[in-house]
N, CA, C and O atoms as a Tinker XYZ file with bonds, in Angstrom:
   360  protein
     1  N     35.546000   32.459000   41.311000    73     2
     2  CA    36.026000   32.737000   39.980000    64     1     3
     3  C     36.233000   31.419000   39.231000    63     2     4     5
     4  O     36.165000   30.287000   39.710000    81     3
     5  N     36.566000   31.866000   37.636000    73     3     6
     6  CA    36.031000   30.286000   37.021000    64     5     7
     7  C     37.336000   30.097000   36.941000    63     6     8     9
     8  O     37.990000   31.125000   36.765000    81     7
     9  N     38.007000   28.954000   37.027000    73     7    10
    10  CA    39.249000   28.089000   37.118000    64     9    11
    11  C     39.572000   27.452000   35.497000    63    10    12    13
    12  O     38.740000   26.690000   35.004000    81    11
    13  N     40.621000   27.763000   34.854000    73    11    14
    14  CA    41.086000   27.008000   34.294000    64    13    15
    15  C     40.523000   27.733000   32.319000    63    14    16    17
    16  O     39.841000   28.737000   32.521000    81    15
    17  N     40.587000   27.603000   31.549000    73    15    18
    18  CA    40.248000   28.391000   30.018000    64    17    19
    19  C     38.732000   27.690000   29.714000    63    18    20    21
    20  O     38.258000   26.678000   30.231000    81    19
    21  N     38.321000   28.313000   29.005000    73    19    22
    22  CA    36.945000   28.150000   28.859000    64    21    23
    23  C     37.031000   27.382000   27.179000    63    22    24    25
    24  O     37.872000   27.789000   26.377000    81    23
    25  N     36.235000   26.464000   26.884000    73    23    26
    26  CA    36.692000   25.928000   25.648000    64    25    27
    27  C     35.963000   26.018000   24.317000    63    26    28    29
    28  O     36.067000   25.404000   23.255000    81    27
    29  N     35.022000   27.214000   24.847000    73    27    30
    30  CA    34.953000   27.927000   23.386000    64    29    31
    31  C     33.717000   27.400000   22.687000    63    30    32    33
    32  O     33.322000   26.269000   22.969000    81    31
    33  N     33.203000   27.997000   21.970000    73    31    34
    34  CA    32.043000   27.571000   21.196000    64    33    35
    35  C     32.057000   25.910000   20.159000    63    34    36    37
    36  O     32.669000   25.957000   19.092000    81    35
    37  N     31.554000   24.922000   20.456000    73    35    38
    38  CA    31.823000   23.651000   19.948000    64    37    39
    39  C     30.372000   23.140000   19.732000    63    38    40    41
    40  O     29.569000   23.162000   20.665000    81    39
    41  N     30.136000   22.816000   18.861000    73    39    42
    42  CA    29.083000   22.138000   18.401000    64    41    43
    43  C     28.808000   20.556000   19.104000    63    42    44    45
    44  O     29.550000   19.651000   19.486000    81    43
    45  N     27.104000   20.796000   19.036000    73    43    46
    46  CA    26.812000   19.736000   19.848000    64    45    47
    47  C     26.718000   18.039000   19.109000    63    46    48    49
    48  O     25.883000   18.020000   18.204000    81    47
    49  N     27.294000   16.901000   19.303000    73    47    50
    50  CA    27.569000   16.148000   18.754000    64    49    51
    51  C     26.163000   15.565000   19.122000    63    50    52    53
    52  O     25.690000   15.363000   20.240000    81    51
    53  N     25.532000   15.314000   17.686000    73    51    54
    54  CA    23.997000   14.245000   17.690000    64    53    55
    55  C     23.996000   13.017000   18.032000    63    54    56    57
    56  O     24.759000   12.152000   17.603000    81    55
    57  N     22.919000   12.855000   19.022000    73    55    58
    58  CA    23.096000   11.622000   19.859000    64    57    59
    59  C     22.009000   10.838000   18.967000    63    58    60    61
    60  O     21.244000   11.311000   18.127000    81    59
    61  N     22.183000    9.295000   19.457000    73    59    62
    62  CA    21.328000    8.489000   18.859000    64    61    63
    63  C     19.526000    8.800000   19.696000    63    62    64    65
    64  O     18.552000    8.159000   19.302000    81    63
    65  N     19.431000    9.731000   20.697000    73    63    66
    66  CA    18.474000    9.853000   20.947000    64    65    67
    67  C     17.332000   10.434000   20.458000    63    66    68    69
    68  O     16.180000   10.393000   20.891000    81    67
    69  N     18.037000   11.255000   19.019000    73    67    70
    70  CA    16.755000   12.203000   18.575000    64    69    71
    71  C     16.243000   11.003000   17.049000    63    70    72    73
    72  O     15.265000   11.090000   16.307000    81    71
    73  N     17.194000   10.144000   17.063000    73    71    74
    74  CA    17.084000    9.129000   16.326000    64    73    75
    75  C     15.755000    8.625000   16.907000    63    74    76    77
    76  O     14.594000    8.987000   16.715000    81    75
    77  N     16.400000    7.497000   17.823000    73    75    78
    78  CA    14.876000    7.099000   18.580000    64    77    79
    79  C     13.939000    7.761000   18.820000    63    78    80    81
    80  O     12.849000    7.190000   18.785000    81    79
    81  N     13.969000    8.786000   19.057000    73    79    82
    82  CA    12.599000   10.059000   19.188000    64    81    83
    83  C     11.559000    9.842000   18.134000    63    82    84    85
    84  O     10.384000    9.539000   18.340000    81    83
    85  N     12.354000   10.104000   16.556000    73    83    86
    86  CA    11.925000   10.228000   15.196000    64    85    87
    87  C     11.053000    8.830000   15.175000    63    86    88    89
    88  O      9.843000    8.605000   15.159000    81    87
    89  N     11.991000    8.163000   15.183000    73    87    90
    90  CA    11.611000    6.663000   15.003000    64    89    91
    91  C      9.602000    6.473000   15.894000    63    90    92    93
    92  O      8.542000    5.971000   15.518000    81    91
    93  N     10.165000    7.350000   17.379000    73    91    94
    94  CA     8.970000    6.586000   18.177000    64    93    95
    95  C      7.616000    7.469000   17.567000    63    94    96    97
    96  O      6.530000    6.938000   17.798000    81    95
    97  N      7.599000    8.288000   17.090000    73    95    98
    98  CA     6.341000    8.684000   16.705000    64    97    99
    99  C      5.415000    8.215000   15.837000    63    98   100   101
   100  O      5.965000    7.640000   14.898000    81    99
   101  N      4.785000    8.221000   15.799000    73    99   102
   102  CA     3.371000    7.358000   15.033000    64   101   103
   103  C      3.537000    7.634000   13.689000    63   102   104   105
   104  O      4.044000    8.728000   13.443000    81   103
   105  N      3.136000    6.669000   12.418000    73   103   106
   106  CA     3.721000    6.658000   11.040000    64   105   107
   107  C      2.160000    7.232000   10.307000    63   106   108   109
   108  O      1.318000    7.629000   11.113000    81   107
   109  N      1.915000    7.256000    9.287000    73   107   110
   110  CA     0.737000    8.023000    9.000000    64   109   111
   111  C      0.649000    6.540000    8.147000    63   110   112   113
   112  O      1.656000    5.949000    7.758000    81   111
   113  N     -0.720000    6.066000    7.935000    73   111   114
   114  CA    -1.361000    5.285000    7.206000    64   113   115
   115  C     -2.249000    4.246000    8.416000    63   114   116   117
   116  O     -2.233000    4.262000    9.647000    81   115
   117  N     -2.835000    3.560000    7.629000    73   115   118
   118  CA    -3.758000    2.526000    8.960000    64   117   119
   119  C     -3.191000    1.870000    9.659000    63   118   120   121
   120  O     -2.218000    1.290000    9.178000    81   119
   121  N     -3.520000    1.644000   11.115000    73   119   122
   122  CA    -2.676000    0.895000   12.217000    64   121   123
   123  C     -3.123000   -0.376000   11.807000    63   122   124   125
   124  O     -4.156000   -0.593000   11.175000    81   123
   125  N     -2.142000   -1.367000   12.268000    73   123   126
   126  CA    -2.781000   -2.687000   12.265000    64   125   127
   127  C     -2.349000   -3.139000   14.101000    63   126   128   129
   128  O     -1.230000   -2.702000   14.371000    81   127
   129  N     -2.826000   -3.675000   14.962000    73   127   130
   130  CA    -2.476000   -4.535000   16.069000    64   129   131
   131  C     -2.921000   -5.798000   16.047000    63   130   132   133
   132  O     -4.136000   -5.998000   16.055000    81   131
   133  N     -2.078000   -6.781000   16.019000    73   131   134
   134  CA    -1.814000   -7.744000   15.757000    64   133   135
   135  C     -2.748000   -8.687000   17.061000    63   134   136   137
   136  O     -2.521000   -8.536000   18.262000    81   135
   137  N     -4.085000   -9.906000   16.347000    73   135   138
   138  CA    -4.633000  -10.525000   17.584000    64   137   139
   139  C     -3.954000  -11.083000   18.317000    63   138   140   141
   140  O     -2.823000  -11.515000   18.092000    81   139
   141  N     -4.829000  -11.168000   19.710000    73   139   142
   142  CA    -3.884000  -11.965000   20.598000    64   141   143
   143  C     -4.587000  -13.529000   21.115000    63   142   144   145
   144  O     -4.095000  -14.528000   21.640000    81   143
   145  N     -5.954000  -13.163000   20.679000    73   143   146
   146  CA    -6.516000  -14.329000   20.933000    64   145   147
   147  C     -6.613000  -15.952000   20.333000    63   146   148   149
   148  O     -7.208000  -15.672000   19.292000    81   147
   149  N     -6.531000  -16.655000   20.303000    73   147   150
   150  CA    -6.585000  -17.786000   20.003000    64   149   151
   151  C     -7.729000  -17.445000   18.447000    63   150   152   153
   152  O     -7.174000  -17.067000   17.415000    81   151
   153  N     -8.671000  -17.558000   18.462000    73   151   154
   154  CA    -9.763000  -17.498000   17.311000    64   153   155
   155  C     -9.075000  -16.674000   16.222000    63   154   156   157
   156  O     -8.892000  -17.034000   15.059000    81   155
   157  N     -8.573000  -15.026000   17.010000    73   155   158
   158  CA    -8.789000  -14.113000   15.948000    64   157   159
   159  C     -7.591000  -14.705000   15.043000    63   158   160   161
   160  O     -7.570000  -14.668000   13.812000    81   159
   161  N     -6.327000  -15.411000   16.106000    73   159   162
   162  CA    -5.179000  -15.490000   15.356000    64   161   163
   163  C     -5.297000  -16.598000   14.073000    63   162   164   165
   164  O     -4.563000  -16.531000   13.087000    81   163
   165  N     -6.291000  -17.570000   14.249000    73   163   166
   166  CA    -6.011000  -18.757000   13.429000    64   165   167
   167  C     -6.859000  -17.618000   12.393000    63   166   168   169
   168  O     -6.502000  -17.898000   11.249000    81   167
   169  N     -7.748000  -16.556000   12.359000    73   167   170
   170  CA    -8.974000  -15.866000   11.377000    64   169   171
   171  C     -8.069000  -15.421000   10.538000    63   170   172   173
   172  O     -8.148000  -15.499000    9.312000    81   171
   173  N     -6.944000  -14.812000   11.335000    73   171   174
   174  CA    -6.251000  -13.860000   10.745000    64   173   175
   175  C     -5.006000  -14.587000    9.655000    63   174   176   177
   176  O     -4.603000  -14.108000    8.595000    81   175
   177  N     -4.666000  -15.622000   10.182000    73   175   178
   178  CA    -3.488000  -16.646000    9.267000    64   177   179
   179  C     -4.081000  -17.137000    8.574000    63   178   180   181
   180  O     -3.368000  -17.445000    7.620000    81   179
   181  N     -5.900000  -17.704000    8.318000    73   179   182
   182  CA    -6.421000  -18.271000    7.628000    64   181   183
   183  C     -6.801000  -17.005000    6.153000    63   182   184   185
   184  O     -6.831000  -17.226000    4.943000    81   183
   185  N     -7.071000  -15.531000    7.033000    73   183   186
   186  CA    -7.361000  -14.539000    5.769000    64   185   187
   187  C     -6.451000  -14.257000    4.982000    63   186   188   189
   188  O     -6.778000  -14.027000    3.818000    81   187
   189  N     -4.704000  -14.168000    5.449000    73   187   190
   190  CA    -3.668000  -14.233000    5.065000    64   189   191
   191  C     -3.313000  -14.886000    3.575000    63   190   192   193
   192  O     -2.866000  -14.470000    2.506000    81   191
   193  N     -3.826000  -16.297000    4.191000    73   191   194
   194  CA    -3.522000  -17.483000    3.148000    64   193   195
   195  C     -4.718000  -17.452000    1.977000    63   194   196   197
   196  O     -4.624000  -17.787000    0.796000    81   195
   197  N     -5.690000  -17.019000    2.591000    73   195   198
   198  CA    -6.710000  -16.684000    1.430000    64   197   199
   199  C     -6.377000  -15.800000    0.523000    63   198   200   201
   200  O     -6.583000  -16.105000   -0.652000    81   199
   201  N     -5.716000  -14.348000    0.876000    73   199   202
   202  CA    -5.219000  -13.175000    0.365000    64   201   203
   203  C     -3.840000  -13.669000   -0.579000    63   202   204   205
   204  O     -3.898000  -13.221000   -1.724000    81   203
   205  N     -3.216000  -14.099000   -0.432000    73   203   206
   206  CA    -2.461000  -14.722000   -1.093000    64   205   207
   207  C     -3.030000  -15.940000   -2.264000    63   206   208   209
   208  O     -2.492000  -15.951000   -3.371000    81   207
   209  N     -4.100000  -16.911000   -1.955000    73   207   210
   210  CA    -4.104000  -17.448000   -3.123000    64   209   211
   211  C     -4.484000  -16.751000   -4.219000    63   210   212   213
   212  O     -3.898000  -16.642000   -5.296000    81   211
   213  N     -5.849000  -16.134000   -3.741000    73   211   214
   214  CA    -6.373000  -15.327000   -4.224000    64   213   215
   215  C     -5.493000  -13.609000   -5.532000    63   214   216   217
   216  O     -5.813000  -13.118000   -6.615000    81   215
   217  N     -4.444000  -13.367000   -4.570000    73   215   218
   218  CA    -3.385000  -13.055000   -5.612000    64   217   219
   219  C     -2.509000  -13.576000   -6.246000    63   218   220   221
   220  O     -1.642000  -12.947000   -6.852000    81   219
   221  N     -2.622000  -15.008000   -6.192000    73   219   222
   222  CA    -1.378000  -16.022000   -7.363000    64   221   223
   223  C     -2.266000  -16.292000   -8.395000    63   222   224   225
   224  O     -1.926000  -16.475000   -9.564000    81   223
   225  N     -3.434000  -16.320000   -7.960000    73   223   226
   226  CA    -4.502000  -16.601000   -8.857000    64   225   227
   227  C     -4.789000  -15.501000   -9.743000    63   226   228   229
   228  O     -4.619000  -15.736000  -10.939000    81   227
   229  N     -5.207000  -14.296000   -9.403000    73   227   230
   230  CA    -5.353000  -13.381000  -10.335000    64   229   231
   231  C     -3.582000  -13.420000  -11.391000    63   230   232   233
   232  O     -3.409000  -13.686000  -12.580000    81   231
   233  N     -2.701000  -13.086000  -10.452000    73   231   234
   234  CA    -1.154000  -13.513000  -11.286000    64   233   235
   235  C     -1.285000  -14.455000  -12.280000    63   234   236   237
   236  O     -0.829000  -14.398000  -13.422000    81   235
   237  N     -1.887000  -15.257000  -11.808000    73   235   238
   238  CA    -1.778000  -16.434000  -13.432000    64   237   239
   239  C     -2.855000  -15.988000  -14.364000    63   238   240   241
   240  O     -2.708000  -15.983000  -15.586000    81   239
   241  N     -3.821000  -15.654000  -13.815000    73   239   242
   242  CA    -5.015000  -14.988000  -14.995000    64   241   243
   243  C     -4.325000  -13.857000  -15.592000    63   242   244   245
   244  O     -4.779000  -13.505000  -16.680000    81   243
   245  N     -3.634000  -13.402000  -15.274000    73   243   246
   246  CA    -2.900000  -11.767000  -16.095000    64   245   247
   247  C     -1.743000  -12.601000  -17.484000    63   246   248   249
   248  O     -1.820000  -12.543000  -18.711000    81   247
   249  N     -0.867000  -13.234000  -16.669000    73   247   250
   250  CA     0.024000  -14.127000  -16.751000    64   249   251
   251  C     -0.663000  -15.358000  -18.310000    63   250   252   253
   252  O      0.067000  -16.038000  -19.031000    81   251
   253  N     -1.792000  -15.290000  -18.370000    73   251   254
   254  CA    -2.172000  -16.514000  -19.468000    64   253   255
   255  C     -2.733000  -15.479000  -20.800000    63   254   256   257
   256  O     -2.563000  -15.576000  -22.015000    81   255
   257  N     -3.457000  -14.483000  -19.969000    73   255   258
   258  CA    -3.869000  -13.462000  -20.807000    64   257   259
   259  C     -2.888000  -12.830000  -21.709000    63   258   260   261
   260  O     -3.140000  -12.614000  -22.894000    81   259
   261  N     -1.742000  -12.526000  -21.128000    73   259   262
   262  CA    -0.627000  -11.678000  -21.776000    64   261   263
   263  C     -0.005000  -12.934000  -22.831000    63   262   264   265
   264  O      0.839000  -12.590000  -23.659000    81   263
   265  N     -0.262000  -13.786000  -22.799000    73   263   266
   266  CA     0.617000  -14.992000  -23.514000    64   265   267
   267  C     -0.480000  -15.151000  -24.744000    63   266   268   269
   268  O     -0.236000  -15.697000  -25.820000    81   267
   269  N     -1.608000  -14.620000  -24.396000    73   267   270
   270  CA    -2.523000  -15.261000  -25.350000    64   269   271
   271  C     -2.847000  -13.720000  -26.489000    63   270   272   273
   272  O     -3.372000  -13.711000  -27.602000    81   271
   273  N     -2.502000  -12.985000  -25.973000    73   271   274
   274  CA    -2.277000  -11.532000  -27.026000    64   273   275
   275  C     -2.018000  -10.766000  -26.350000    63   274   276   277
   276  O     -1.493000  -11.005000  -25.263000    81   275
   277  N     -2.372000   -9.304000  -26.876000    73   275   278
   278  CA    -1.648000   -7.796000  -26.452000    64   277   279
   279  C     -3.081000   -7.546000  -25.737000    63   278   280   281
   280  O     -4.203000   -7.699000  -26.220000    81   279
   281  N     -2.614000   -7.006000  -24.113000    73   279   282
   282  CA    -3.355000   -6.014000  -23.314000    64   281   283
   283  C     -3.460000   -5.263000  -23.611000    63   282   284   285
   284  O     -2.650000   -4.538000  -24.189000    81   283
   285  N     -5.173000   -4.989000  -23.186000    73   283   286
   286  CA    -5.596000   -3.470000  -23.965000    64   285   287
   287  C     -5.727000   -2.862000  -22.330000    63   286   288   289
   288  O     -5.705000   -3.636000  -21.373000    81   287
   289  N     -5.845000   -1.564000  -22.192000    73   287   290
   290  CA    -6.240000   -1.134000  -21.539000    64   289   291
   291  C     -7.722000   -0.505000  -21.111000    63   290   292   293
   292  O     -8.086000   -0.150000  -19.990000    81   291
   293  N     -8.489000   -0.482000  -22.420000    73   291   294
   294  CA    -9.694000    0.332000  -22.044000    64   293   295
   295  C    -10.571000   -0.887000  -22.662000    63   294   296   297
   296  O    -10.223000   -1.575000  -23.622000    81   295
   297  N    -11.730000   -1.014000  -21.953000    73   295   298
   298  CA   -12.903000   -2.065000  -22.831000    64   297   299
   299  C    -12.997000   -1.509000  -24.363000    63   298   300   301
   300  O    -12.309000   -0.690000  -24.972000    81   299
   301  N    -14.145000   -2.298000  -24.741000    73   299   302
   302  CA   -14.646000   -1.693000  -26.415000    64   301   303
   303  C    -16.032000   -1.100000  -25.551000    63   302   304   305
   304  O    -16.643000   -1.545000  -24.580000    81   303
   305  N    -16.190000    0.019000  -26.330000    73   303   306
   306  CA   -17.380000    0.092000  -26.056000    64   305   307
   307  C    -18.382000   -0.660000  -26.689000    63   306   308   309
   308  O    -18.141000   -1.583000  -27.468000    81   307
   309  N    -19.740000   -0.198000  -26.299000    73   307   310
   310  CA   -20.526000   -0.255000  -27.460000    64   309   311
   311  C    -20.813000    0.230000  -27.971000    63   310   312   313
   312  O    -21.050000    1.436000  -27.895000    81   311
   313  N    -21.023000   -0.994000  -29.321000    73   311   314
   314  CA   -21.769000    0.050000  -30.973000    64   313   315
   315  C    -22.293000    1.196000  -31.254000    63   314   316   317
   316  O    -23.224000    1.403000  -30.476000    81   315
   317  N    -22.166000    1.938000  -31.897000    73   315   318
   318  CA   -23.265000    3.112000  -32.381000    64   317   319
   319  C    -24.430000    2.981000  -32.386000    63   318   320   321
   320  O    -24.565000    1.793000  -32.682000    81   319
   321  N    -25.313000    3.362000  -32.270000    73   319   322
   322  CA   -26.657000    3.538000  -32.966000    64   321   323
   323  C    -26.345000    3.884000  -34.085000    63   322   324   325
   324  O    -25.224000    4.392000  -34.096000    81   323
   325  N    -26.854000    3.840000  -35.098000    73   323   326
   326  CA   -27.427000    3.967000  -36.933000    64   325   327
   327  C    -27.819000    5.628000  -36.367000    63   326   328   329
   328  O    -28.498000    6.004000  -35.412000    81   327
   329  N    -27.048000    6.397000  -37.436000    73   327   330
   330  CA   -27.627000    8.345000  -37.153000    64   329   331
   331  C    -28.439000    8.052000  -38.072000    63   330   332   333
   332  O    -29.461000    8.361000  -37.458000    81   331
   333  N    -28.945000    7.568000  -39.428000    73   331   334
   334  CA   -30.292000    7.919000  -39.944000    64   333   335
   335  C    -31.600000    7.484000  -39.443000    63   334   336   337
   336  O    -32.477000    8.169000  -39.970000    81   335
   337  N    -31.998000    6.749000  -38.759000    73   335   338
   338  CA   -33.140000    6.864000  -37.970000    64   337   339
   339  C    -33.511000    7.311000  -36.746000    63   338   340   341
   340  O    -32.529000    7.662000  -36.092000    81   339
   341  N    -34.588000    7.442000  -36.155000    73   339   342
   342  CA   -34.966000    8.951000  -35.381000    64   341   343
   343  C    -35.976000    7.529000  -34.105000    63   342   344   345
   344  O    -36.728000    6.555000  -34.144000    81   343
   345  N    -35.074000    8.602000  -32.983000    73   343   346
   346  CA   -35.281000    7.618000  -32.342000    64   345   347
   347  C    -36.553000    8.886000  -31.009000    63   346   348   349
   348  O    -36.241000    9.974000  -30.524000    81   347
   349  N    -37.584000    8.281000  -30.877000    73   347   350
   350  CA   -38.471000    9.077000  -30.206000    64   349   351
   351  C    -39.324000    8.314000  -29.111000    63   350   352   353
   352  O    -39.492000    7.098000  -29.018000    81   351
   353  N    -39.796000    9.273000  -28.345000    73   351   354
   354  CA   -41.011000    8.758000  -27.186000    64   353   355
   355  C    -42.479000    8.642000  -27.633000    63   354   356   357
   356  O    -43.377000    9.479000  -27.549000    81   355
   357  N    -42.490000    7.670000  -28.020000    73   355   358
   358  CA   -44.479000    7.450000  -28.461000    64   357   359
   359  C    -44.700000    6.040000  -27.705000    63   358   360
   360  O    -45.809000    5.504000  -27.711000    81   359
């Protein structure tokens, strides 16, 4: 027989484990793994630093543009053709 009062319906207190659970599952977008080799690593710090000038650079081209007038958003097109003359295959 069971010994002693029974303590009743009590809710289960959330552990940090379903935390880590959440956490360990795979994130949705492209993996990256990081090289380990000698070559790929200097390829990879060298593309880095490229990727970066390469965006301070466009930054200052936006950056000189905006100083020098108002951004448009859409090109101009081009001109019309003239509607009174007739334009044909001969």
């Amino acid at each position: 027989m069971v010994q002693g009062k029974t303590k009743g319906l009590q809710a289960k207190a959330s552990s940090s484990r379903h935390a880590a659970k959440a956490a360990a599952n795979t994130k949705k977008g492209k993996k990256y793994v990081a090289p380990k080799k000698a070559i790929l690593v200097k390829q990879a710090a060298m593309h880095k630093a490229l990727s970066a000038k390469i965006n301070k650079s466009i930054e200052q081209q936006m950056v000189s543009a905006a100083s020098a007038g108002k951004l448009t958003i859409m090109k101009h097109t081009a001109p019309e053709p003239d509607k009174g003359g007739k334009v044909g295959k001969s």
